[in-house]
C-alpha positions as CSV (number, residue, x, y, z in Angstrom):
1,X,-102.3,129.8,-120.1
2,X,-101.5,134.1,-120.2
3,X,-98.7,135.3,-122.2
4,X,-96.5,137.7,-120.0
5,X,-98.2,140.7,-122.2
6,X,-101.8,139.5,-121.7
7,X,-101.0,138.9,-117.5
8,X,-99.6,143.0,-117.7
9,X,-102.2,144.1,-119.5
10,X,-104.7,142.5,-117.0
11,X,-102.7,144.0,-114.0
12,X,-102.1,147.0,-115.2
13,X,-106.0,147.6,-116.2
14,X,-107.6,145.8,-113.1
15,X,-104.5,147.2,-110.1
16,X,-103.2,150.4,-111.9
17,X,-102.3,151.4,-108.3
18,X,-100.0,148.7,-108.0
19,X,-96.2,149.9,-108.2
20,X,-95.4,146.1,-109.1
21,X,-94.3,144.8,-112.4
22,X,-94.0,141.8,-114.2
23,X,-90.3,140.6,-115.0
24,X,-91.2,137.3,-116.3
25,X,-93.3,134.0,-116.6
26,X,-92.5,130.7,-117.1
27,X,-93.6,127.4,-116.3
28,X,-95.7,127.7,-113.3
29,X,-93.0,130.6,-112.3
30,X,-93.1,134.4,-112.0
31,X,-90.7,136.7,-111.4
32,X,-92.6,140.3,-110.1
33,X,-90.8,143.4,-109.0
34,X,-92.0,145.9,-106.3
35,X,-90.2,149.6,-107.4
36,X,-89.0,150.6,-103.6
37,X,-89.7,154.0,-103.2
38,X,-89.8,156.1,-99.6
39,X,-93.4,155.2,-99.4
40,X,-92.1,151.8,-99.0
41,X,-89.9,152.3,-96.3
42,X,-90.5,151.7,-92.3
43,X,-88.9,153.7,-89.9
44,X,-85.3,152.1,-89.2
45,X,-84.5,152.4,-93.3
46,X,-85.8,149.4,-94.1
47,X,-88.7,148.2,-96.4
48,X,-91.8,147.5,-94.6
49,X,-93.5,143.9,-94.1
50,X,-97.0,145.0,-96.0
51,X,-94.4,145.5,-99.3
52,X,-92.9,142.1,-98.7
53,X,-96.6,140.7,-98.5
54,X,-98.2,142.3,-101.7
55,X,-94.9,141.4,-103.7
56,X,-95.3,137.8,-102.7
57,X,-99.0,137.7,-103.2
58,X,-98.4,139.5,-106.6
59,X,-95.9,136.7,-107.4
60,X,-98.5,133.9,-106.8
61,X,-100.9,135.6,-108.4
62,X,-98.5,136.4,-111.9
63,X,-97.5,132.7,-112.1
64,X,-101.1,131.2,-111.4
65,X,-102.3,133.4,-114.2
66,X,-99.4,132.5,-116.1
67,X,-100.6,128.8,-115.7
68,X,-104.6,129.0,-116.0
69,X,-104.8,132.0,-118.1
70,X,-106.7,135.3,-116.8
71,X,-108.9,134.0,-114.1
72,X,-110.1,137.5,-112.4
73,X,-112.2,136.0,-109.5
74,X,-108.5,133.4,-108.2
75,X,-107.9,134.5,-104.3
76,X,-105.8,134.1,-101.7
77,X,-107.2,131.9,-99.3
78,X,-103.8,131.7,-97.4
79,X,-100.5,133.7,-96.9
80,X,-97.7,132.9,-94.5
81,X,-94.5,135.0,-94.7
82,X,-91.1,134.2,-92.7
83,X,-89.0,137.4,-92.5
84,X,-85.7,136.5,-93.1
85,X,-83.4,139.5,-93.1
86,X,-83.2,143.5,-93.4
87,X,-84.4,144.6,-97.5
88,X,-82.2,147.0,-98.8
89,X,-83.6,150.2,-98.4
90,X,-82.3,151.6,-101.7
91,X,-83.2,148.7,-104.0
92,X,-86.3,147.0,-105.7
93,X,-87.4,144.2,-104.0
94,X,-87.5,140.7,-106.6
95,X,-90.1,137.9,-105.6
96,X,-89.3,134.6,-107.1
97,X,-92.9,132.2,-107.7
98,X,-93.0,128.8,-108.2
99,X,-96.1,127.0,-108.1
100,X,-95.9,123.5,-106.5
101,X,-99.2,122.1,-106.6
102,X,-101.5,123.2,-109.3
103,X,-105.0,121.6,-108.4
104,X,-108.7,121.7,-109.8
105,X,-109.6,124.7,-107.0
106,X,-106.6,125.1,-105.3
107,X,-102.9,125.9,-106.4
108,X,-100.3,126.3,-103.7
109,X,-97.0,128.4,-104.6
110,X,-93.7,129.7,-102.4
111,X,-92.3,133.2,-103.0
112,X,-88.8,133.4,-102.0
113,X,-87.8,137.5,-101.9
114,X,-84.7,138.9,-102.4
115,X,-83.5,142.7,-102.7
116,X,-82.4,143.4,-106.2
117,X,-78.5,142.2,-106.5
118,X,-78.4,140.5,-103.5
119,X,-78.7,136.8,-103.3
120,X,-79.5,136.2,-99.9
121,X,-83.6,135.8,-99.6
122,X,-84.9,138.6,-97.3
123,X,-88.5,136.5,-97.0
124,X,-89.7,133.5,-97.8
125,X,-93.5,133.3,-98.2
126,X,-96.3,130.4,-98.9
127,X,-99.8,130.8,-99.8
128,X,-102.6,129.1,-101.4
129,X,-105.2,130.2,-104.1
130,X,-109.0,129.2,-104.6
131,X,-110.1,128.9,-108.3
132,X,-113.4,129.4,-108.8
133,X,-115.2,126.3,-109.9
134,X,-115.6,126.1,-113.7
């Protein structure tokens, strides 16, 4: 298992182009942030699918490291997203991970997105990881 701190360092170091953070980890759980800026937005004033899909991948990701410990060379082998409702332009969007089947090379997870202070899930995403053999 990573420590929060450890999984930030690694993100930070490894993605420093990523404008998502780390909120918290628990027991195969994240909770990841994506800072909505304009570069987020579509036209229409809304955020834009790709956002929706990094901060969900991000989410599986946090929560599988959280679980294993720092395991660079875990991928997405499989990401399905169901676009709920409109984001909110003007706030962060929150991904909530919880891993439901941690396996010997696979780990599946769901991401259920939300935009900050709203409780209503804007997307709801699934995806499955491959762990590299030890």
């Amino acid at each position: 298992m990573a420590t929060k701190q450890e999984i930030i360092a690694f993100l930070t170091r490894e993605f420093p182009q990523s404008p998502c953070t780390v909120d918290d980890i628990g027991d195969k759980s994240a909770v990841v942030r994506y800072k909505v800026d304009n570069s987020a937005l579509r036209p229409g004033g809304t955020v834009s699918g790709p956002v929706l899909m990094t901060t969900a991948d991000l989410g599986l990701y946090a929560a599988i490291l959280g679980e294993i410990g720092i395991v660079p060379l875990a991928v997405t082998t499989n990401l399905n997203i169901n676009f709920l409702r409109k984001p909110n332009a003007d706030s962060d969007i929150i991904g909530v991970c919880k891993l439901l089947k941690v396996g010997r090379l696979l780990i599946i997870g769901e991401v259920t997105l939300y935009s900050e202070h709203d409780a209503s899930p804007v997307a709801h995403a699934t995806g499955t990881y491959a762990i590299p053999p030890k």
